[in-house]
C-alpha positions as a printed Julia matrix, in Angstrom:
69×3 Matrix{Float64}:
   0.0     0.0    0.0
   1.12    3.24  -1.17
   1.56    6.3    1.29
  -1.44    7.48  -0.96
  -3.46    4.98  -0.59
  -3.16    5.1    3.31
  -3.87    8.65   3.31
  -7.01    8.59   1.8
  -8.57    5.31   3.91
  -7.37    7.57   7.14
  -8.8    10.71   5.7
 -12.03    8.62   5.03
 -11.76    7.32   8.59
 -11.56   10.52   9.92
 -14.43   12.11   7.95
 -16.75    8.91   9.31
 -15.39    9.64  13.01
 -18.29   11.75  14.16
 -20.71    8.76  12.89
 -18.74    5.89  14.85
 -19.73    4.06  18.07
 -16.67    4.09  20.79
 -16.22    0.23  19.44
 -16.08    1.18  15.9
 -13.48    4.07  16.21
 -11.06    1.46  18.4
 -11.96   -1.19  15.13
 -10.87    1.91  12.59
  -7.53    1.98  14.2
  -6.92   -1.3   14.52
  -7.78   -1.27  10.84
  -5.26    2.02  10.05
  -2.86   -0.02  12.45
  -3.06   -3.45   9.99
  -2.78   -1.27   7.0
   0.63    0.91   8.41
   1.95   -1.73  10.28
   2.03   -4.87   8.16
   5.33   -6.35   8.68
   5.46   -5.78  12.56
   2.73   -7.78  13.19
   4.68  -10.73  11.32
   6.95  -10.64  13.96
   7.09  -12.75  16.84
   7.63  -12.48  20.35
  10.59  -14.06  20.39
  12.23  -11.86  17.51
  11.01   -8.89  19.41
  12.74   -9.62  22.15
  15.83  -10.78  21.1
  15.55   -7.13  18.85
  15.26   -5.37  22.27
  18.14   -7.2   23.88
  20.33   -6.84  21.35
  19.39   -2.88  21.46
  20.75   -2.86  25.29
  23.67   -5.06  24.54
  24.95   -2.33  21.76
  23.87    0.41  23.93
  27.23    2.27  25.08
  27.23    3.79  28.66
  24.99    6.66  29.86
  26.78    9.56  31.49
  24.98   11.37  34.01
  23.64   14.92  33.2
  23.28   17.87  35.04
  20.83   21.0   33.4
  20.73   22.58  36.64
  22.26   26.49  36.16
């Protein structure tokens, strides 16, 4: 899906907004979510995490700052 594309099912999303239930606004962005998102939700738990540990294992040392004047 095309940036495009995307744009106008959110636009159309949004113009429908004031017509939604609660329910069917959480179901539009789990829709817009689907649509954006495709490849994350391929993922698994597993990959994510190992993702996130690597992160912290690459992360080099935090220094401590001071903004105080």
């Amino acid at each position: 899906m095309t940036r495009k594309e995307y744009d106008l099912v959110f636009q159309a999303f949004k113009s429908y907004r004031v017509y939604m239930t609660d329910a069917e606004e959480v179901l539009s962005e789990k829709i817009l979510d689907d649509l954006f998102y495709p490849e994350f939700d391929k993922l698994s738990t597993d990959d994510l995490v190992a993702d996130a540990e690597e992160a912290l294992a690459n992360e080099s040392e935090i220094k401590s700052l001071n903004f105080r004047s």
